[in-house]
C-alpha positions as CSV (number, residue, x, y, z in Angstrom):
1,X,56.7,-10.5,22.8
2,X,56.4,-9.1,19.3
3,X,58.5,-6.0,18.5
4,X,55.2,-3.6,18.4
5,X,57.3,-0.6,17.2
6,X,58.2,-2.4,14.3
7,X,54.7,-4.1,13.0
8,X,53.8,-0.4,13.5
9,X,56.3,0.9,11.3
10,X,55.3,-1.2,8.6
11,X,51.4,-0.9,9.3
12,X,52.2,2.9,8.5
13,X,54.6,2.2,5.2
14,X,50.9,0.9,4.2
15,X,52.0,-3.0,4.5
16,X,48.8,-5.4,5.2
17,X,48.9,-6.9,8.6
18,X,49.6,-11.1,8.6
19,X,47.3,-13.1,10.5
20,X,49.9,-14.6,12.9
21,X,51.4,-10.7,13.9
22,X,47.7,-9.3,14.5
23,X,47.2,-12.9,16.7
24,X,50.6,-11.8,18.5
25,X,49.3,-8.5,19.0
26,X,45.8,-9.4,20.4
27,X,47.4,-12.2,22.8
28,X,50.9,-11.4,23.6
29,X,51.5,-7.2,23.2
30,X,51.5,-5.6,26.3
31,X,48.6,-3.2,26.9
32,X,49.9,0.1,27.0
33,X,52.3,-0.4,24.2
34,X,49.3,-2.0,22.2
35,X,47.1,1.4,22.5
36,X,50.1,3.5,21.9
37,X,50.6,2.3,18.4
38,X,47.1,2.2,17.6
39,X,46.6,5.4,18.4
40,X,49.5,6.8,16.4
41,X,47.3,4.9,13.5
42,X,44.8,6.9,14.4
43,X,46.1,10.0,14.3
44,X,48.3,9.1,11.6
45,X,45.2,8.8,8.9
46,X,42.5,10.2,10.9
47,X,43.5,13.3,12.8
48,X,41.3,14.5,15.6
49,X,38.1,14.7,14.1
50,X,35.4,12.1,15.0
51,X,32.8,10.0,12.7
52,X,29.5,9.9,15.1
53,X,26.5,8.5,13.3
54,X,22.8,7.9,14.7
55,X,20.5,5.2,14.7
56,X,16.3,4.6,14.3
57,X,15.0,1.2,15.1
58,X,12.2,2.1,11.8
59,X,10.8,-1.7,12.4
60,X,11.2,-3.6,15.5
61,X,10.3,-7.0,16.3
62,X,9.0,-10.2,14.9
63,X,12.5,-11.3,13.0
64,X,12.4,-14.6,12.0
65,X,16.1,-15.2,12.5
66,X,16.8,-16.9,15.3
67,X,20.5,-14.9,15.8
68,X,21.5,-16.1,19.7
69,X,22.3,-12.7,20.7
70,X,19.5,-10.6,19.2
71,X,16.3,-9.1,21.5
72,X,14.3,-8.6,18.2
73,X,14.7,-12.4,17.3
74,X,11.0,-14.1,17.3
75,X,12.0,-17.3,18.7
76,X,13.1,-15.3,21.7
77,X,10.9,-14.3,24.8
78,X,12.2,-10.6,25.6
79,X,10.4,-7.3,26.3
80,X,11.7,-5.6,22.9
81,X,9.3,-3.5,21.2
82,X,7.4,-4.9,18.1
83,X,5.7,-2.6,15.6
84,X,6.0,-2.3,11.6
85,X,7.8,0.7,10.2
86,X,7.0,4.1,11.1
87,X,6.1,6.7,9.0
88,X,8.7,8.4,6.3
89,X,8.1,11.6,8.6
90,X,9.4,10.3,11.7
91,X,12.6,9.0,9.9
92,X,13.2,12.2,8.3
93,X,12.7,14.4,11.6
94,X,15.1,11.5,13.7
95,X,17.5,12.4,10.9
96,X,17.3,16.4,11.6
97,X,17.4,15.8,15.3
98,X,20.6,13.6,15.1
99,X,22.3,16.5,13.4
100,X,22.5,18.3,17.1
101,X,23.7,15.6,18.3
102,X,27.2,15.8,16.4
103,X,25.9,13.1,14.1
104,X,27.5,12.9,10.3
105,X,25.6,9.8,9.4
106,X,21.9,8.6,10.5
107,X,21.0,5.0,10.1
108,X,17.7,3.2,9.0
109,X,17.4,-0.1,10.4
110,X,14.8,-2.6,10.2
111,X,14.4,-5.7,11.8
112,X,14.0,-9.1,9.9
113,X,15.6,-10.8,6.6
114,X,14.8,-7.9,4.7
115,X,12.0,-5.1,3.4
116,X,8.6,-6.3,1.6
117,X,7.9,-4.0,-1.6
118,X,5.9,-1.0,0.1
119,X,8.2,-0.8,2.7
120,X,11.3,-0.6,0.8
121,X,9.7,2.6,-1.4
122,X,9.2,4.4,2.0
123,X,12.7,4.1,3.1
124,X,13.8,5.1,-0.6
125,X,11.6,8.1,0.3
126,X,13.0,9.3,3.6
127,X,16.3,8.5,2.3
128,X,15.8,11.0,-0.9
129,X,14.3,13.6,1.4
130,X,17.1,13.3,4.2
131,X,20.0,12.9,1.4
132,X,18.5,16.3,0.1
133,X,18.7,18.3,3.2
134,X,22.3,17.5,3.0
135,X,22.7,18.0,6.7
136,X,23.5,14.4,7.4
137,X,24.3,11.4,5.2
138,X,21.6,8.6,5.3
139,X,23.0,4.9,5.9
140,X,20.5,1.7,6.0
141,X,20.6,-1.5,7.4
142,X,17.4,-3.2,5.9
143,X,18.9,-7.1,5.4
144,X,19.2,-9.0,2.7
145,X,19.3,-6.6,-1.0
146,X,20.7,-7.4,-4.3
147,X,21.6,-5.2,-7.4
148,X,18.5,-3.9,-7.9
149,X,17.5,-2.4,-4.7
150,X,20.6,-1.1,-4.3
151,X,20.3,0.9,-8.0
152,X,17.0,2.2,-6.5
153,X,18.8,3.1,-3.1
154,X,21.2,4.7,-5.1
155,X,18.8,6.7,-7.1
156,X,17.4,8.2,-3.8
157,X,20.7,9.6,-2.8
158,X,22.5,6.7,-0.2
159,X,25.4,5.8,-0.5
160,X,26.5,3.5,2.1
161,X,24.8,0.3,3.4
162,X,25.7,-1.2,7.0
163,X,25.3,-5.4,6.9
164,X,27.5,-6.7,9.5
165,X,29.1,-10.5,9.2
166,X,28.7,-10.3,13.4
167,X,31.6,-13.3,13.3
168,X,34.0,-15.5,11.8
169,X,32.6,-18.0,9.3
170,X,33.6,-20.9,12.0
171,X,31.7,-19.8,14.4
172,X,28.8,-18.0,13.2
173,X,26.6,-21.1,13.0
174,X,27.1,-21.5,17.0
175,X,24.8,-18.1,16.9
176,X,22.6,-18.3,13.6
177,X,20.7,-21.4,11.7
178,X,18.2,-19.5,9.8
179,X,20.4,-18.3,7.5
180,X,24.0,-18.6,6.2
181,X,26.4,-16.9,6.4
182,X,27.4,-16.7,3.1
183,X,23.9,-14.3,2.7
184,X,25.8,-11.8,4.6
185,X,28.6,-11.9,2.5
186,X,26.9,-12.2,-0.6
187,X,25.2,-9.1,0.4
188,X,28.5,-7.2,1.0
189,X,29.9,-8.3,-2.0
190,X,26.8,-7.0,-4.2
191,X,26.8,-3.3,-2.6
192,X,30.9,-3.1,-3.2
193,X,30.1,-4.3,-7.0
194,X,27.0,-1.6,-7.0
195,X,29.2,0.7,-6.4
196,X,27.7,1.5,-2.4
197,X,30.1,2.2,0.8
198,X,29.7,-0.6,3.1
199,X,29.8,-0.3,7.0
200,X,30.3,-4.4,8.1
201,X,31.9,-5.4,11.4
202,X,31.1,-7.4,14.4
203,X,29.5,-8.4,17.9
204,X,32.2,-9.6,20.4
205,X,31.5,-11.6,23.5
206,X,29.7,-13.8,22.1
207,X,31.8,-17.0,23.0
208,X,34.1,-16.6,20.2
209,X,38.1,-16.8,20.2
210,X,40.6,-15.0,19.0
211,X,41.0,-16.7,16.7
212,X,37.9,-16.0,15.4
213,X,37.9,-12.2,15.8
214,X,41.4,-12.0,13.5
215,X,39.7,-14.3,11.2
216,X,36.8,-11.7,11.0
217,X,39.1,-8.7,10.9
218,X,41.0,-10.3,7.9
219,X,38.0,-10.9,5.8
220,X,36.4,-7.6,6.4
221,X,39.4,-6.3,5.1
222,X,39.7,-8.8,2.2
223,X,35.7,-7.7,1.2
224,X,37.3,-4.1,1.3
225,X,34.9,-2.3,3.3
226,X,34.8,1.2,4.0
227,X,33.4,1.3,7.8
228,X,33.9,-1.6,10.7
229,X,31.5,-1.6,13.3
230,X,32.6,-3.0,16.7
231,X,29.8,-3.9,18.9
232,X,30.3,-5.5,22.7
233,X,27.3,-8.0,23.3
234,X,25.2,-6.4,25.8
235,X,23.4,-9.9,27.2
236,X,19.8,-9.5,27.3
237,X,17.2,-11.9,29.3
238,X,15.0,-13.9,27.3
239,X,17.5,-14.3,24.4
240,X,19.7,-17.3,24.1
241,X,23.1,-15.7,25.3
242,X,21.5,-14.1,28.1
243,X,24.0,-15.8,30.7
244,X,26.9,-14.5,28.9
245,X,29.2,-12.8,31.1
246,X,30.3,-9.1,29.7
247,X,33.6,-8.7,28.1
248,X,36.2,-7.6,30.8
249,X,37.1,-3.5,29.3
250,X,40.9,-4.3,28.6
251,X,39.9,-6.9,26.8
252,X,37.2,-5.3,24.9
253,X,39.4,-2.3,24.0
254,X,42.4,-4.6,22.6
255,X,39.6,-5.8,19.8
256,X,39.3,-2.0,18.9
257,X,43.0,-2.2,18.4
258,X,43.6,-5.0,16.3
259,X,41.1,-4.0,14.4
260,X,43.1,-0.6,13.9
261,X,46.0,-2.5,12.9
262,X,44.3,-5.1,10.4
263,X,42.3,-1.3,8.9
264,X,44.6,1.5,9.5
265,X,42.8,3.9,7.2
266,X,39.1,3.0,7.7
267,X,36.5,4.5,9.8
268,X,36.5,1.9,12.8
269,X,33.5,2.9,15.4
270,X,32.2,1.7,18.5
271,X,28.8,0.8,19.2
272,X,26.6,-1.2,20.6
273,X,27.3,-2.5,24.4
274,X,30.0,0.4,24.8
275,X,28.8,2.3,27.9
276,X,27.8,-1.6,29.2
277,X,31.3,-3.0,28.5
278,X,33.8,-0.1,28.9
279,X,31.8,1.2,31.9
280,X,34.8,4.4,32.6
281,X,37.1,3.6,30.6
282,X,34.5,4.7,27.5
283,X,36.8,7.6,26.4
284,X,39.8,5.1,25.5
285,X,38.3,4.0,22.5
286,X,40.2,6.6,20.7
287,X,43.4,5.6,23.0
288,X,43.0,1.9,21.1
289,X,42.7,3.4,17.7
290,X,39.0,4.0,17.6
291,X,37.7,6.9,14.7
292,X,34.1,6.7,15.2
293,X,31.5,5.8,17.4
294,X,27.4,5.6,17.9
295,X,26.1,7.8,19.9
296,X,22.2,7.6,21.5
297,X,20.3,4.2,21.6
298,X,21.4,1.1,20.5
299,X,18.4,-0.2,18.8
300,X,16.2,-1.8,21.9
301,X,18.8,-0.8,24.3
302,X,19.2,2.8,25.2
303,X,23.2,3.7,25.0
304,X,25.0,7.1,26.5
305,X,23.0,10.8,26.0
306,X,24.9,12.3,22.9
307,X,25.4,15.5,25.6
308,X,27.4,13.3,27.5
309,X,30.0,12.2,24.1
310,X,29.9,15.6,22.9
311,X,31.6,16.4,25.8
312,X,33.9,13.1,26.0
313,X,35.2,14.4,22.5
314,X,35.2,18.1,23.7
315,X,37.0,17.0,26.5
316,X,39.6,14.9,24.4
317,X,40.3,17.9,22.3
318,X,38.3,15.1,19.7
319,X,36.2,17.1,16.8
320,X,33.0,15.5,15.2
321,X,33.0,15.0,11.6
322,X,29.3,16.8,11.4
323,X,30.7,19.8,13.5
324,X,32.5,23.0,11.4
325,X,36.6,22.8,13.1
């Protein structure tokens, strides 16, 4: 058994996590012990206050990826909304709304590799307007960008872009051929070098090891990101992991942790598939070393009311980021 006390120790002193101790953590620690020392991470360099951010699904549909897990995918057969991007107006009044829901950060995402010209000046719009009313940070997750769109992002105010890597380089072509991986990275890589925040993380369950969700962890924090997204696949019929069986809680929540432990001080948030996969035990993401989490719907699935984790957090003595102490 690894001597937990100790990684932790050092984890604290600010020493980087190795890939075999984080493997001996996810497969060997015992679970309580595991959640105690992520949690003291937690609370160690994020206190008790709570990173919720807020999602719009501004185009849905039609992608021409063919990602094994995704609804939107067009070489799927699911019953996932399709329509092109809504108006500027209805991002910028989701944006308002998701401020009374304990939301610090609201998110534009798009479906597909990434925005055609007209489209990409009306989410530079929204995001000035939204930036401007200061009462919530905008975040977008609009595919594939390079320098230049994200100087013009800039110029409107964002500062952070979301592109997850979803797995480890091994097996990400087991759940994507229309595009490598090394996009996605590239992608990351460009934002860090423009100067942007980047939120990149994951989707677990998907038939991956743990092998591969250390090797993930590792490079995420190699890319130096700001923000890692943990998402639990939620299977959906029609798509090409639909059999997948759900990933059992305890096992779910010992991904938050390592995570934790390979990002002590980052913003680590649960997302997608949480209220699926963690079914009662939702509140022990913080337990497991959790600092963030989305709250409302989960792009074409619809995830827990944002009355019901303002009160998990109330409850928890937690405080959100967007709410005055």
């Amino acid at each position: 058994m690894p001597d937990l006390s100790a990684i932790a120790e050092r984890t604290l002193a600010g020493e980087p996590l190795g890939r075999d101790d984080a493997l001996r953590l996810a497969t060997e620690a015992g679970t309580d012990e595991l959640f105690f020392h992520a949690n003291r991470l937690r609370e160690r360099f994020h206190g008790n206050r709570v990173h919720v951010c807020s999602i719009i699904n501004a185009r849905s549909g039609a992608c021409p990826e063919d990602c094994a897990f995704c609804p939107q995918s067009g070489h799927h057969h699911t019953h996932a909304d399709v329509y092109p991007l809504v108006p500027e107006a209805q991002m910028v009044d989701e944006a308002g709304r998701s401020v009374a829901q304990g939301a610090d950060r609201f998110g534009i995402v798009t479906s597909g590799e990434s925005a055609a010209e007209g489209d990409f000046e009306t989410i530079c719009r929204a995001v000035r307007r939204i930036h401007e009313a200061g009462s919530v940070a905008p975040c977008a997750s609009i595919g594939r960008l390079g320098p230049a769109e994200f100087e013009r992002l800039r110029a409107a105010g964002l500062r952070r872009i979301h592109h997850n890597l979803e797995t480890s380089e091994r097996f990400f072509p087991q759940i994507c051929t229309t595009h490598a991986r090394a996009d996605r990275v590239a992608t990351v890589r460009d934002a860090k070098a423009a100067g942007m925040e980047v939120c990149s993380g994951g989707l677990f369950g998907l038939g991956e090891t743990w092998e591969d969700r250390v090797d993930l962890a590792l490079e995420l924090r190699d890319l130096g990101v700001d923000a890692v997204p943990i998402n639990f696949l939620h299977p959906v019929p029609g798509t090409a992991l639909e059999g997948r069986p759900l990933l059992a809680p305890l096992e779910a929540l010992r991904i938050v942790a390592v995570f934790r432990f390979v990002h002590p001080t980052k913003e680590i948030k649960v997302c997608g598939g949480r209220h699926v996969v963690l079914r009662d035990l939702q509140s022990w993401i913080f337990r497991a070393g959790a600092s963030g989490m989305m709250t409302g719907h989960y792009l074409t699935t619809q995830g827990r009311r944002p009355a019901d984790d303002l009160q998990m957090l109330a409850d928890l003595g937690l405080t959100p980021h967007g709410v005055a102490p």
